[in-house]
Each structure stands twice: as structure tokens, then as C-alpha cells.
VOGU-3710 file (C-alpha; in Angstrom, 3 decimals, decimal comma):
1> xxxxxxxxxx> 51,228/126,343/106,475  51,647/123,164/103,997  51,852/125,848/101,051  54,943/127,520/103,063  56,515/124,745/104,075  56,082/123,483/100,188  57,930/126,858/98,948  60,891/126,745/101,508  61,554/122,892/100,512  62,021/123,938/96,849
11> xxxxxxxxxx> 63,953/126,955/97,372  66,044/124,976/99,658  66,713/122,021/96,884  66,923/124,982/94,348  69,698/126,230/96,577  71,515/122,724/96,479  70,728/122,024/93,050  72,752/125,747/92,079  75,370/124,627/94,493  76,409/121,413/93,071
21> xxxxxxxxxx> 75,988/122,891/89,414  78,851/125,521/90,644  81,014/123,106/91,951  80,279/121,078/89,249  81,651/123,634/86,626  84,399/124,492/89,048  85,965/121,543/88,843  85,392/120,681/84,756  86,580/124,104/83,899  90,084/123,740/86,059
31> xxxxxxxxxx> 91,871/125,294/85,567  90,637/128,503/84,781  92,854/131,028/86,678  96,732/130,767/87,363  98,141/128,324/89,958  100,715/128,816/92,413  103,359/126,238/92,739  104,899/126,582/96,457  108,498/125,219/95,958  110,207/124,693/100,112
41> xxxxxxxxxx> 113,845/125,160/98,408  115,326/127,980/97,415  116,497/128,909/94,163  118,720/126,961/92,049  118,875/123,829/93,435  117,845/120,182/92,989  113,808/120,878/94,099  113,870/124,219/92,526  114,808/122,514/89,493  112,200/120,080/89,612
51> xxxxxxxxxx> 109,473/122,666/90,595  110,066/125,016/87,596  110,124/122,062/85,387  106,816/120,388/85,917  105,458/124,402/86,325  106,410/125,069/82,796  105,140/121,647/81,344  101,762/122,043/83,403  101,487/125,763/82,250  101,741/125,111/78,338
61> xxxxxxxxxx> 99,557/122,287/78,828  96,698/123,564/80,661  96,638/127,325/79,131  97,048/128,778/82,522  100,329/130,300/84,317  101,759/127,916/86,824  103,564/130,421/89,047  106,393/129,030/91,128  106,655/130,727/94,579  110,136/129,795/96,308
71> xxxxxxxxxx> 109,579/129,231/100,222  112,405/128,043/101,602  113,209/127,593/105,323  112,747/125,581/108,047  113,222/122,124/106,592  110,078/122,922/104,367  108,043/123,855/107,434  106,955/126,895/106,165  106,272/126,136/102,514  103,984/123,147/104,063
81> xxxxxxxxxx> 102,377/125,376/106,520  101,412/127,579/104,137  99,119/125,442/101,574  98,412/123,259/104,554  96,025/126,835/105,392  95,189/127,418/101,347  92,093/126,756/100,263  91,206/122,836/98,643  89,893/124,410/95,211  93,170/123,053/93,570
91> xxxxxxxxxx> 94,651/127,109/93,155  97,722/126,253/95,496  100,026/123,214/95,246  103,051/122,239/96,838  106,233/120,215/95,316  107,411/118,648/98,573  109,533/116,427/99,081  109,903/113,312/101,128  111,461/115,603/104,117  107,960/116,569/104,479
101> xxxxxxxxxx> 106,762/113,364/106,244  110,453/113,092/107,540  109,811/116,351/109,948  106,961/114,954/111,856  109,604/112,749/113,858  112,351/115,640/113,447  110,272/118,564/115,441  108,310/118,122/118,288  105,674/120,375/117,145  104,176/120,952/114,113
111> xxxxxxxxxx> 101,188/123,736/113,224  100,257/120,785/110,472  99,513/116,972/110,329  101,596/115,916/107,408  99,430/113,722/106,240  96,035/114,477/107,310  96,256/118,163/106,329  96,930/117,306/102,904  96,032/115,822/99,647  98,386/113,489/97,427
121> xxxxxxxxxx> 98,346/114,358/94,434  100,994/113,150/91,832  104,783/111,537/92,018  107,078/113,714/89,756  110,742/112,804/90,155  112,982/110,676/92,155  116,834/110,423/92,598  119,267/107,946/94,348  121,955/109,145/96,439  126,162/108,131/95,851
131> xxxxxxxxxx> 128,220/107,037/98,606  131,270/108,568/97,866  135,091/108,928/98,978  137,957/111,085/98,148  141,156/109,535/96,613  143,179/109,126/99,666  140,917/106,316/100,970  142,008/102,707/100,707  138,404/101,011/100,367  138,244/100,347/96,669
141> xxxxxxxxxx> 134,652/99,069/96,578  131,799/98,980/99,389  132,568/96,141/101,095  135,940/97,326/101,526  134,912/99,867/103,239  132,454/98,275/105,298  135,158/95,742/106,532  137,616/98,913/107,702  134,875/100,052/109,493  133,932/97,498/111,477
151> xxxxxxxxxx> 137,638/96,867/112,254  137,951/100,547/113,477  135,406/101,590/114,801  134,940/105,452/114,960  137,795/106,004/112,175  135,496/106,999/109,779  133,944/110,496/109,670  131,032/111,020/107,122  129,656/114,332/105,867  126,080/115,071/105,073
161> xxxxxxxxxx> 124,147/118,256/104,237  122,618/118,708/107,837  121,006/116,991/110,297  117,429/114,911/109,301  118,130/115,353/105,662  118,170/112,098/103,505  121,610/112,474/103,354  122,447/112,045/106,954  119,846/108,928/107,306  121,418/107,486/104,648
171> xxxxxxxxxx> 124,443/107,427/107,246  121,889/106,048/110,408  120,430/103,344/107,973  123,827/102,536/106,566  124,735/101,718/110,565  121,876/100,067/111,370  121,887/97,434/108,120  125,467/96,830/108,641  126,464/97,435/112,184  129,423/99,679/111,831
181> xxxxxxxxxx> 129,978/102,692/113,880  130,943/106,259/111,983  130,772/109,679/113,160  128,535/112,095/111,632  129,701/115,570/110,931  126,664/117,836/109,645  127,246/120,615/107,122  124,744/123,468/105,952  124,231/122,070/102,476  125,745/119,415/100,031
191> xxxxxxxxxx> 127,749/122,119/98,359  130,309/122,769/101,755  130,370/119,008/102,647  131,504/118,082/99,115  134,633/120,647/99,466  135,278/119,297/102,607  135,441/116,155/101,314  137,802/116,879/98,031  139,879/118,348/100,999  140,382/115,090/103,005
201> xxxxxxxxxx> 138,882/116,894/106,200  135,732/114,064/106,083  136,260/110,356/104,910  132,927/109,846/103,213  129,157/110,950/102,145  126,362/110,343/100,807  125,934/112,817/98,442  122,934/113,791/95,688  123,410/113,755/92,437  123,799/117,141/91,423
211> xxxxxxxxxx> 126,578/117,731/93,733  128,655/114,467/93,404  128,453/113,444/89,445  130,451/116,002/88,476  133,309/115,317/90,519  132,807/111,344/90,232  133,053/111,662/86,465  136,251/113,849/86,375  137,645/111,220/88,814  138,038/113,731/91,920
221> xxxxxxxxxx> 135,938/111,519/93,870  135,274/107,817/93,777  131,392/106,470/94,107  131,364/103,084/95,981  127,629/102,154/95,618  124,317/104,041/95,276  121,349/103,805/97,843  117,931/103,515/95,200  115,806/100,707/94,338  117,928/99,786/90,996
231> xxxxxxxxxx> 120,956/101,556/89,496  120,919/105,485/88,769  120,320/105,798/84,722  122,904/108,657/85,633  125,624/105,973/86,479  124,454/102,273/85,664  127,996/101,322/86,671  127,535/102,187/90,224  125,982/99,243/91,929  122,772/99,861/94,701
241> xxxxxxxxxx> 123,988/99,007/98,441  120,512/96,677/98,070  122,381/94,108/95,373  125,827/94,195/97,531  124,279/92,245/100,043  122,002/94,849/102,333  118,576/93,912/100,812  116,804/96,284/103,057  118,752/99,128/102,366  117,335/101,979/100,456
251> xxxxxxxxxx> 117,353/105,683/100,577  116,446/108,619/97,783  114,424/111,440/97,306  111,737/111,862/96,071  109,934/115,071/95,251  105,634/114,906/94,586  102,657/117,090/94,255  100,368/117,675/97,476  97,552/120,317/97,939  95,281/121,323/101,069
261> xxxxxxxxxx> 93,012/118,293/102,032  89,935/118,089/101,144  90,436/118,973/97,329  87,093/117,624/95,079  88,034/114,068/93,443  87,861/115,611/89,961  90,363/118,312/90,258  92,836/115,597/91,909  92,463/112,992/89,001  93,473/115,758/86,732
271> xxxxxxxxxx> 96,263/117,213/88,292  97,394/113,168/88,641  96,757/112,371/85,415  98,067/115,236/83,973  101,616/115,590/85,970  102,369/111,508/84,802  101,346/112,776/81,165  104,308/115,404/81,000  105,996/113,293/82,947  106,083/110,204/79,950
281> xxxxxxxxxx> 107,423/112,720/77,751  110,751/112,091/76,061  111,961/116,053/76,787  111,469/115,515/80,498  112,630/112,650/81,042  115,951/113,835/79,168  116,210/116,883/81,077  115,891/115,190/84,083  118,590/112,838/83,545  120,759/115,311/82,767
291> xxxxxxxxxx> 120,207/116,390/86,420  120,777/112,977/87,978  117,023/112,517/87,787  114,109/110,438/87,020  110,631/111,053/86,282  108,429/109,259/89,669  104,968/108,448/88,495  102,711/108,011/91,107  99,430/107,880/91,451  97,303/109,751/93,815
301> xxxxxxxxxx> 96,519/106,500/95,886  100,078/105,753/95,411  101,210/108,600/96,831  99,182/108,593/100,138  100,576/104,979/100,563  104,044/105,903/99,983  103,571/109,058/102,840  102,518/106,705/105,490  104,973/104,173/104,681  108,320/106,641/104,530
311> xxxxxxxxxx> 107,203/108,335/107,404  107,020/105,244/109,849  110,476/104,121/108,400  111,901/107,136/108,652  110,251/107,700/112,145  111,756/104,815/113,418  115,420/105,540/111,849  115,334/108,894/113,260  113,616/107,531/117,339  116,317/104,721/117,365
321> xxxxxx> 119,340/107,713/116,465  117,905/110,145/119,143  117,853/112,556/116,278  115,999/116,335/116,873  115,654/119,460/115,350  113,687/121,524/118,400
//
């Protein structure tokens, strides 16, 4: 009995020992077969942009295609759905974006935990929103406008590009910092709420970068202040709502790498290491700017501080506004 007992013990740590020695090489050799990339925009805009980037920079650095798959719908709902479901080995990834933690307060139900059903993995890029107004308004700086707004309240109609995206809580922090009282008028993308705006039909947006520098820089609109941490490298003449006197004031978006939970430590410290790498590089960072954006280096344990944070501010933003999607 002892002699049995002694040869199903070492097959058993034989068994474990082959185990580990597979995961082991698993995770030294990654990667060793392409990657897919789920990007939750569609083609050709801001995310998209982002997405391919870091895609092609990952792919010539690793050897291995990093194949973007374009997802788009539901807020990102779907895009996160699916790699919440993919398996941890490190073969799917997703490029979300800080909507992703937004949409746990925005729908009632969720098949994922935005958090718990995934892995942080790297920051990639970041970008400040404008507050801007067409020519016919009177407010020639922020304050300006902040001051007509308060003395009428309800006169002022701002755009955004839909309800529960950054740019519409820019308009529900914006309130709640200052006190004024606007009207929100939601749009189906930046694109038709920046015509609308050129066309006097809305007073006022915050709008991303892609959308609004063009038309700020040929003078068609007018940017009173933008909502980051410190001034856009884009426009450095455009002062931050923060340093005109609303310290607590501070809205972007920010775009990041997250994979299924439960991905092995080793694969994780690559893929972070690796995205701020390409990230540092002089190339990227130019290309980026270009765009009205700026490379985000984050950590993994960065990252999974920065989801729980923006997702109880936002939470609270969007419970205090009465603001739902379903």
C-alpha cells in the first residue's frame, strides 16, 4: 500500500512540477503568437487612432502581429464584454477608455464588473478637453462667461457628443464647481455638435481635441479654458479651468490597456513595461501631439488606482445629475 501511495505522490508532484514549467515558458516566451487589440470605437477616430498606434509600435517591437479588432457600440459595452470572457493568457487586450469605469453608474446592468473582471495593464495616452464658443458670444475669457451665466440663468445652451460621455460631465462638473445653471443639448458625436455650434444653434461645448483645434486655430471658434491637470502641449495658451480659480475641476480622457483578470504577473509587467517604452519614444510622442495628444504612462498599480478613483468621482457626478442610459 505504502509503495502505491509512494508512486501516486510522485506522479502527482511530477504533474505539478510539468505544470508550472509550462506556465513558466508561457509566460517568458510572450509573446509567441499574434495578439488581438479590441479597440470599443469605431474607425477613424480619436481611440481608433490611439489603438492602431500603440498596435503598430507593440507589433515591431515584440515580432508578433498586434491585430486591432474595431468593436464599437454600446458606450464600449460590448468591446469590454468581450475580453472581460477572453482568456487571462495575455492573447486579448483591450484599449479602453475611461468611459469604461464611467458605465457602471450609466447602466443599471452590466454582464461585467469593470473592475474586478479585469486586469490593468498600462496608461497610453491622455487628452484635455476645450471649452469653446462661437464668435457671436460676448464672454471674452472664462470668467466672463461664468458671470453671464449666473446672471441668466438657463440662457446658455451647451452641446456635447451624447449623454455620459466626458464631454457632457465636463458640463455637470462645470455646474457643480461653479454653481451656474445651463442646459444640456446631447448630440450623436463631437463632429454634429461642433457644426451646430459654428452655426450659432448651441452657445458652448466642451469639445476634444481633434474636433475643436482645427477650428480654434483658424479663429472659427474661440477656446475659453481647457479642463486637464496642466495646459494642453497642443495649446499652452489656453489656460486649465483648475488655475482660473476652480481647483477641483478636472476632466480628460484617458485611453489604457486592460486584459481579462487573472492574467500571470509576468505577462502584465511586460505588457506595462513595454507600452511606457514605446510610449518614451520621440516618434510617438510627436504623432500624438499632432492629434491633440499625450503619451499617459501608467503603471499597472497605477492604473488599478486610477479605475477606482474615476469611477467613484464620476459615479457621484453622474447620481447627483440623475443621469441614465437604460
Amino acid at each position: 500500500m505504502k509503495y502505491f501511495l509512494k508512486i501516486f505522490a510522485v506522479f502527482w508532484i511530477t504533474c505539478a512540477v510539468f505544470v508550472q514549467t509550462q506556465s513558466q515558458a508561457q509566460t517568458t516566451n510572450y509573446p509567441d503568437k499574434p495578439i488581438k487589440l479590441v479597440i470599443p470605437f469605431a474607425a477613424g477616430g480619436s481611440g481608433d487612432i490611439i489603438g492602431r498606434l500603440i498596435a503598430e509600435r507593440l507589433s515591431g517591437l515584440w515580432k508578433q502581429p498586434v491585430l486591432t479588432d474595431n468593436k464599437a457600440g454600446a458606450g464600449g459595452n460590448i468591446a469590454s464584454d468581450f475580453v472581460a470572457k477572453a482568456s487571462p493568457d495575455g492573447q486579448t487586450l483591450l484599449l479602453a477608455a475611461n468611459s469604461h469605469v464611467i458605465n457602471s453608474s450609466l447602466y443599471n446592468k452590466l454582464p461585467y464588473d469593470s473592475i474586478k473582471d479585469f486586469t490593468a495593464l498600462a496608461g497610453v495616452a491622455y487628452y484635455s478637453l476645450f471649452l469653446v464658443v462661437n464668435n457671436s458670444q460676448p464672454a471674452n475669457n472664462f470668467n466672463e462667461l461664468i458671470t453671464y451665466a449666473k446672471s441668466n440663468p438657463g440662457a446658455l445652451t451647451f452641446g456635447s457628443a451624447g449623454t455620459g460621455t466626458p464631454t457632457h460631465l465636463a458640463n455637470e462638473l462645470l455646474k457643480n464647481v461653479t454653481g451656474i445653471d445651463i442646459i444640456h443639448s446631447p448630440y450623436k458625436g463631437a463632429a454634429p455638435a461642433t457644426t451646430d455650434l459654428l452655426g450659432g444653434h448651441i452657445q458652448a461645448m466642451f469639445n476634444n481635441p481633434i474636433s475643436a483645434l482645427p477650428f480654434i486655430k483658424s479663429g472659427k471658434l474661440r477656446a475659453l479654458a481647457s479642463t486637464g491637470p496642466k495646459r494642453s502641449v497642443s495649446a499652452p495658451e489656453i489656460p486649465t479651468v483648475a488655475e482660473l480659480g476652480f481647483p477641483n475641476y478636472e476632466v480628460g480622457t484617458w485611453f489604457a490597456l486592460l486584459g481579462p483578470k487573472g492574467m500571470p504577473l509576468s505577462i502584465v509587467n511586460k505588457i506595462s513595461n513595454d507600452t511606457a517604452e514605446q510610449l518614451k519614444k520621440l516618434e510617438v510622442i510627436v504623432k500624438m501631439n499632432t492629434e491633440g495628444i499625450e503619451p499617459w504612462i501608467r503603471s499597472s498599480s497605477e492604473l488599478s488606482q486610477i479605475l477606482v478613483q474615476d469611477q467613484a468621482k464620476w459615479g457621484q457626478i453622474i447620481k447627483e445629475a440623475h443621469i441614465k442610459l437604460d
